[in-house]
C-alpha positions in Angstrom: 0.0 0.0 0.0 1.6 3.2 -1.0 0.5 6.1 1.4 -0.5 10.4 0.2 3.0 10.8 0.9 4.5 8.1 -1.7 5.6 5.8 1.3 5.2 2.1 0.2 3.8 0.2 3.8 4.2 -3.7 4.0 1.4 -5.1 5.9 2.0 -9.2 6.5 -1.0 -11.5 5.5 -1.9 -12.2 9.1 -2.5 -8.5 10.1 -5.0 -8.5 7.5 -8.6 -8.8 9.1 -11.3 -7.4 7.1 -11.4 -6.7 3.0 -13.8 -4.3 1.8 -14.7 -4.4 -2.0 -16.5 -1.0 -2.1 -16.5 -0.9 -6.2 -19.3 -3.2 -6.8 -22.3 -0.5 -6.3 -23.1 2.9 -6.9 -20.3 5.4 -7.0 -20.6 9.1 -6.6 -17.9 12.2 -7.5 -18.2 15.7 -6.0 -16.6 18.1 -8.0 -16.4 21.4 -5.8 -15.8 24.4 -8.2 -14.7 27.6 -6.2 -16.4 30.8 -8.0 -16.4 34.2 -7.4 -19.4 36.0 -5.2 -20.2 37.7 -8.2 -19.8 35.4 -11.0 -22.8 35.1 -13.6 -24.7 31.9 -11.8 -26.6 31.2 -15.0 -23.6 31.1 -17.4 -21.7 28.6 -14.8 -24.7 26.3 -14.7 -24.8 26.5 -18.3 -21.4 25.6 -18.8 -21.6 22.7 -16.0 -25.2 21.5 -17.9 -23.4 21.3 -21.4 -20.1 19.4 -20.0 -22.2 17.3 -18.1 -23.9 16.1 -21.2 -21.2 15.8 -23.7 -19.1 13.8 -20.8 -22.2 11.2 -20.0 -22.6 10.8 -24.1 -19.1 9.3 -24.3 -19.1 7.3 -21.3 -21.8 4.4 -21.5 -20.6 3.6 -17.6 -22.8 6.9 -16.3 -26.0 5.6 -16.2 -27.0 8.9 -14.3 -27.1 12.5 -14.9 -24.9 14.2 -12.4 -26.8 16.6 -9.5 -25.8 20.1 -9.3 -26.1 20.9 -6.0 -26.1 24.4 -6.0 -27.7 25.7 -9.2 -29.7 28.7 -8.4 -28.7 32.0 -7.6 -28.1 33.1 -4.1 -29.1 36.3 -3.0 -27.4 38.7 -0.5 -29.0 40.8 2.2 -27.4 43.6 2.7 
């Protein structure tokens, strides 16, 4: 096992207790994309929509179209 450092660990068989094969269902992604307080919400979503589709069109594995989380326009009190 190599660690976020680069470090390759040995672990002997016998310390070895539980194996988790946590590939065989759903997955999920979250993409987290920093914008500016006042960057044009509409375009961004725009951009995000048509990405989303061309990616899902050339990869027959997403059976789902992604969520955006956060796709309306937040409004500041002031």
């Amino acid at each position: 096992m190599i660690s976020a450092d680069g470090t390759l660990n040995f672990i002997p068989n016998r310390n070895i207790t539980i194996v988790s094969n946590k590939s065989r269902h759903e997955m999920r992604a979250l993409v987290q994309i920093p914008i500016f307080p006042d960057s044009p919400i509409d375009e961004i979503n725009n951009v995000i929509k048509n990405v989303n589709q061309t990616i899902t069109s050339q990869f027959p594995a997403i059976t789902q179209s992604p969520t955006n989380l956060a796709p309306y326009h937040c409004q500041t009190v002031n």
